[in-house]
N, C-alpha and C positions, 0 to 999 in steps of 0.2 A: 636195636631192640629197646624198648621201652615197656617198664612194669609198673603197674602196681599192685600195691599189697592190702589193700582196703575191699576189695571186691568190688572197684568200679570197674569203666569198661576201661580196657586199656587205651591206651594214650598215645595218639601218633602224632610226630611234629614235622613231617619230611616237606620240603620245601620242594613239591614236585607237581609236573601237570596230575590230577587225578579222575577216575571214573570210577566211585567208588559205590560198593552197596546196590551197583548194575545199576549205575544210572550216568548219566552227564554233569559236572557241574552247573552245566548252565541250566537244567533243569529243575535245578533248588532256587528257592528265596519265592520272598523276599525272605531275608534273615531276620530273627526278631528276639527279642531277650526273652528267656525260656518265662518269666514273670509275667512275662505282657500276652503271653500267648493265647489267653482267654480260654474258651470254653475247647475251641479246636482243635489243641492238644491233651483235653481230656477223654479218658480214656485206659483200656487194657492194650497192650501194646508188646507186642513179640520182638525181639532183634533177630536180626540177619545172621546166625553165627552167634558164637560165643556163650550159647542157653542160659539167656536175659530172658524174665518178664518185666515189664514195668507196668506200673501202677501208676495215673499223674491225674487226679483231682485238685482244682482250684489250684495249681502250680506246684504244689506240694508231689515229691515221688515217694513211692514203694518199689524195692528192688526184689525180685525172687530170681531162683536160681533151678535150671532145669537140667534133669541129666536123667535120661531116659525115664522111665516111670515115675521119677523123684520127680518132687518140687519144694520145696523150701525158702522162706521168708531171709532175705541176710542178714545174718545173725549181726552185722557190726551195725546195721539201722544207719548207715551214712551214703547218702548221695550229695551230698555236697563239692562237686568233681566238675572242674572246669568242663567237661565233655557236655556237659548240660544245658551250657551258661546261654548257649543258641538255639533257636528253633526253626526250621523249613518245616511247613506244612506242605506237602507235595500235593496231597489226594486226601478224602475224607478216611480211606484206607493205608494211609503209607504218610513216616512221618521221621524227618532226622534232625538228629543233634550233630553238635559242632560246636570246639570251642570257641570256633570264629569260621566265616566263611570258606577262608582258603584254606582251613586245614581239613582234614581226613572226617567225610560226613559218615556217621551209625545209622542207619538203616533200620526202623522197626516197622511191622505192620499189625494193623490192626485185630485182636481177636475179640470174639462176643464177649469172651469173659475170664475173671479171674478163673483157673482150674480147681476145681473143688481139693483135688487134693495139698494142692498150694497153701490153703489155710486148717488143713487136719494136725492138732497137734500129738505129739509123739514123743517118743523118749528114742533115741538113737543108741543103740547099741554096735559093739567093736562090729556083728556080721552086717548090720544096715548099711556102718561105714564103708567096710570093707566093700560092697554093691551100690554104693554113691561113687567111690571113687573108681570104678569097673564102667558103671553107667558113663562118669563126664568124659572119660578117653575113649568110650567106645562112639562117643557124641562127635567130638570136639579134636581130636589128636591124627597129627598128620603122618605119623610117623611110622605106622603101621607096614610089615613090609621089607622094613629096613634096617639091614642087622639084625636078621633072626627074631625081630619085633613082630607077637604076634599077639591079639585081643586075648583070643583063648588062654594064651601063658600066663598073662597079666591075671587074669581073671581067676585063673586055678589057685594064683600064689597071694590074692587078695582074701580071697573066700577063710571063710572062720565058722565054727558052730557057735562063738561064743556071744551069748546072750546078755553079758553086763556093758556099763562102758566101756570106750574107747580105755585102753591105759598104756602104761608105756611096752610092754609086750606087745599090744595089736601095731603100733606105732614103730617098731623094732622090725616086727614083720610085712608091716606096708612101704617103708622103705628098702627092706630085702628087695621087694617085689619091684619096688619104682627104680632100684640099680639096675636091675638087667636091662633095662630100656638103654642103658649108656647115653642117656639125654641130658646135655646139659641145660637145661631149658626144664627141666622135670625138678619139682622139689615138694617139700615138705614141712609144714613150721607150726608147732603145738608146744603149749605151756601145761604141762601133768604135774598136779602134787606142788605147782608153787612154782615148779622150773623150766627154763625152757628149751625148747630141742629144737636141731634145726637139720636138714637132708638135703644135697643139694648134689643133683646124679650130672654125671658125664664129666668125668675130667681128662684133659689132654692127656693122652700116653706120657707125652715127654714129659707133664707135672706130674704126673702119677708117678714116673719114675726117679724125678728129685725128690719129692716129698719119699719115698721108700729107701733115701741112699744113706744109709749113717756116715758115709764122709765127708756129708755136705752142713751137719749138725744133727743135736742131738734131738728133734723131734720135728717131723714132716713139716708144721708152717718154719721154722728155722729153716728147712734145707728150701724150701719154697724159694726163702728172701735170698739164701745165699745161690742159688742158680738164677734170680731175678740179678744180684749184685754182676756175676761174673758174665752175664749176657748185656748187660750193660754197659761194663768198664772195658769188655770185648771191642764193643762199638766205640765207645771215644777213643780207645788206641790206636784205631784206624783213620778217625777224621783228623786234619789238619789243626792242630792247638786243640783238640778235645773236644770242637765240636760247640753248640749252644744248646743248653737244657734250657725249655721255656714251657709256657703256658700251666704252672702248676707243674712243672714236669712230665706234661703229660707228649711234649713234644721232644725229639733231640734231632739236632739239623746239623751239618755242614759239610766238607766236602773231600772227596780223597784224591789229590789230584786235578785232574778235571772231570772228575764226574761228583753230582749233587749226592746229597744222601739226606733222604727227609724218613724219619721213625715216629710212629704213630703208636701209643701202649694201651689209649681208648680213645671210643669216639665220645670226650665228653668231660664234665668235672676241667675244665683249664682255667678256672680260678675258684679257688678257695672258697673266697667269702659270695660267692652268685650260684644260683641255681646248676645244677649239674649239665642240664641241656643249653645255658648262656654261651654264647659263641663271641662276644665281646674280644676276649683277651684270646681267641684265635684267632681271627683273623690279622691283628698286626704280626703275628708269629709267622703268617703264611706269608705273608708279605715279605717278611724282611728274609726267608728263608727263599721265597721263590726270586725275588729281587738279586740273591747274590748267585742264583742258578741261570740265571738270563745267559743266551751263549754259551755256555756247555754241551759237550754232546751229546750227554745221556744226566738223569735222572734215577735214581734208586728209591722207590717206593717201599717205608719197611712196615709190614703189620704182622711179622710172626709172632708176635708176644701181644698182639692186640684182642684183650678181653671181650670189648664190645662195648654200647653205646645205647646212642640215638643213631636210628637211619638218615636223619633230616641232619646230622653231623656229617654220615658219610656219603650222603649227595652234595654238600655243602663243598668239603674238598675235592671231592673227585669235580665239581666246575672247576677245579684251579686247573684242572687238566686239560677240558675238554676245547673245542675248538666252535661244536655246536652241538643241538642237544638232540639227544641220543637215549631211549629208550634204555632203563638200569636194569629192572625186575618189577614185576606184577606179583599182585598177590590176593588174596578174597578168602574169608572164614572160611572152615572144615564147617559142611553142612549148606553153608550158601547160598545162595541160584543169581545167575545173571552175572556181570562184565566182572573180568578181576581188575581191581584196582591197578593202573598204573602210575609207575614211579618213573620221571626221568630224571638224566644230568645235563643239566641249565648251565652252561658257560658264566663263569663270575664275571663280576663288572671289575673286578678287581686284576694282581698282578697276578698272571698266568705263564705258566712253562707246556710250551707245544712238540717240546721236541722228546724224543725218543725215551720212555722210561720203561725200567723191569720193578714192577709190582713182588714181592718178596712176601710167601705166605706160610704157614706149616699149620699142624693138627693143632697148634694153640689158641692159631685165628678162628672166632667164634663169633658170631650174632652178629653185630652192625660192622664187625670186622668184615664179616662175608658177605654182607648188601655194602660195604664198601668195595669188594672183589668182585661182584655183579658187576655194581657203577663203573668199576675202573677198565673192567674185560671191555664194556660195551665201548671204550674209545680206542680208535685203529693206531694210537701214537702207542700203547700202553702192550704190554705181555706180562705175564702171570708165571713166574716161577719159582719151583721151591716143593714145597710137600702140601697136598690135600688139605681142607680146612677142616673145622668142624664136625660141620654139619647140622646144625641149628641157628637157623636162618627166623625162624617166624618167631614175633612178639612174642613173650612171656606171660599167661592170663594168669593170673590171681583168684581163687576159687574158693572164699571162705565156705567151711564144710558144714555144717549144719550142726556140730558139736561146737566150735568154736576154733577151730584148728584151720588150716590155709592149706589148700593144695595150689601148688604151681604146674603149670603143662603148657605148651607150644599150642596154641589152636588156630595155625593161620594155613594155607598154601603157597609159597612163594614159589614164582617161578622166573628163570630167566629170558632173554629175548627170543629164546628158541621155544619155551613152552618146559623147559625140561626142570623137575624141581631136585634138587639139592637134600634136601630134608633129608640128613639122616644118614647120605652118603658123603657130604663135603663137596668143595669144587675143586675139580682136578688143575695142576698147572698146564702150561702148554708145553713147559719144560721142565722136567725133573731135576733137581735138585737139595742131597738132605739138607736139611737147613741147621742140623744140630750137631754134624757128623763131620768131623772131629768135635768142630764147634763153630759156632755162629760166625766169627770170624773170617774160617774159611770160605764158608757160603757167599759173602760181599764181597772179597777179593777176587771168588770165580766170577762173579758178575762181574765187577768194575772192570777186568779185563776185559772182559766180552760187549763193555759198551766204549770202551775205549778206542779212538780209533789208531789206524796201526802207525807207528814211527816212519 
């Protein structure tokens, strides 16, 4: 998953064949820098998904913002978003961006015109909100359906008579409302009075239940870090010499015996000082990780404590897996029409492990953790065990709200190679196993037996 929080379009970097926006790649271009685009790309201009207007005279954009009867100018006046930097004229009607050719093209078409109501100005009040933020998820949100997730409930528990602004009571009670959803992908972030607040729905049972343990310390992010701590030093007690912490930490690798053991905590951020999506200082990790796996008979794949990512991270590894490429997961806006995008897993050019691995999951694994669970199910070397994921599989949209406040929400469909989407429910393993019961420890040990072969 990949966010942003500025109100552009979100951001996809996946390194996969794509047909995106129900079209062919090779039915884009020529590519041309959104500058040079001349008269061609002016115009009003609808997106595929995600309730974008755009505006684009003389090269210059205007972004609005559409959520059933609403329309709204974005408040933060910034398109300045690599998303733009490209232009494919398709049709005099039909016109995409890209931040470069091979990455994920956006989809707009053409309309007569700016919506009248788009430029009516107004004062927004806590009940207007409260029916902007009912309108963009009854638009846009996949989730409907799932988990006793219904439009109506949402809507009941958003609605307000009150006619002032927004303040931190309507904002107390629009987060009541966005918790029931159990979405982790669902969030909330406004500054009232000077300060800022922030909401951020669906947390793992098993975080939910460290952060609530007063044995663990004395306030929820403490008990957080010391169940992050004891799931950690769990694992090096079991590798041989402790194992290697690499990439920023965000890797720990080596081996019990003879079987590999590679732990994944995000797909992303593996150095410091470079962009979070830089893959630079992973790739020698994998390297030297799958190098000393060569010959083994099994492989342990761990992402139960994996936050999430870039997707274009976890197609990235899961090649270290594959043999040849293999259909991961598809995906295409809530709203849509035409092909869902697909995503595959491309064999690395690099050092690879083909033989036998257990992929290791639980309710912690979340967002690119789970389109890395797609990528890895989709190869016949690979099984999936452990506990259910998530369930919050689609990109993160960013939805500044027309007072000044940001609404977060899921607005994708993803689905696996069977067609079946996850959203909401998680991925099941093929084998059960708690991943936390007694404790992590046990879990790797049941494995590594089981990929052991017998004396």
């Amino acid at each position: 998953m990949a966010v942003t929080l500025t109100g552009k379009l979100i951001r996809y970097a996946a390194c996969a064949t794509l047909v995106a926006a129900g079209m062919s790649p090779a039915l884009a271009g020529p590519w041309v820098p959104m500058a040079t685009a001349g008269k061609a790309a002016d115009g009003v201009w609808r997106s595929r998904g995600y309730g974008h207007i755009l505006v684009v005279h003389g090269g210059a954009r205007t972004l609005y913002h559409v959520a059933g009867a609403f329309c709204y100018r974005d408040p933060t006046g910034d398109t300045d978003d690599d998303t733009y930097r490209r232009v494919s004229i398709i049709s005099p009607t039909h016109i995409v961006f890209a931040a470069s050719a091979d990455q994920t093209h956006y989809g707009f078409d053409r309309i007569a015109a700016l919506p009248r109501r788009c430029t009516v100005q107004r004062s927004w009040t806590a009940h207007d909100l409260g029916e902007v933020i009912a309108a963009t998820f009854a638009d846009l949100y996949p989730g409907f359906g799932r988990r006793g997730r219904t439009l109506g409930t949402l809507t009941a528990a958003l609605a307000t008579p009150v006619t002032s602004p927004p303040d931190l009571g309507f904002f107390q009670r629009a987060t009541q409302a966005l918790a029931r959803l159990d979405d982790a992908h669902v969030g909330l972030q406004a500054t009232i009075a000077g300060v800022d607040h922030a909401f951020e729905g669906g947390e793992a049972p098993t975080i939910s239940s460290a952060r609530a343990n007063p044995a663990l310390g004395a306030d929820p992010a403490e008990r957080e870090r010391a169940w992050s701590k004891s799931y950690r030093e769990g694992i090096t007690g079991l590798l041989d010499g402790g194992g290697h912490h690499v990439a920023n930490r965000r890797i720990l690798w080596g081996t019990t015996g003879r079987i590999g053991y590679l732990n994944i905590v995000a797909m992303g951020a593996f150095d410091k000082d470079a962009p979070p999506d830089d893959m630079h200082a992973l790739d020698p990790a994998l390297d030297d990780a799958l190098t000393a796996f060569q010959g083994l008979p099994g492989v342990i794949v761990d992402v139960t404590n994996n936050r999430g990512g870039y997707d274009a991270i976890s197609l990235h590894i899961a090649g270290r897996f594959a043999s040849e490429r293999r259909l991961a997961f598809s995906k295409r806006a809530v709203g849509a029409k035409g092909a869902y995008q697909r995503f595959e897993v491309v064999p690395s050019d690099r050092v690879r492990y083909l033989g036998t691995v257990a992929l290791l999951t639980s309710d912690v694994t979340v967002s690119a953790g789970e389109t890395f669970t797609l990528a890895m199910r989709a190869l016949p070397n690979v099984r999936q065990i452990g506990g259910t994921t998530r369930g919050a599989l689609s990109d993160q949209l960013a939805k500044p709200l027309p007072n000044g406040w940001t609404l977060m929400l899921p607005a994708e469909d993803y689905r696996d190679p069977a067609g079946r989407s996850q959203e909401g429910v998680g991925i099941d393993p093929a084998r059960s196993l708690p991943p936390f019961d007694p404790d992590h420890q046990t879990m790797i040990r049941r494995v590594v037996q089981s990929l052991s072969p017998p004396r």
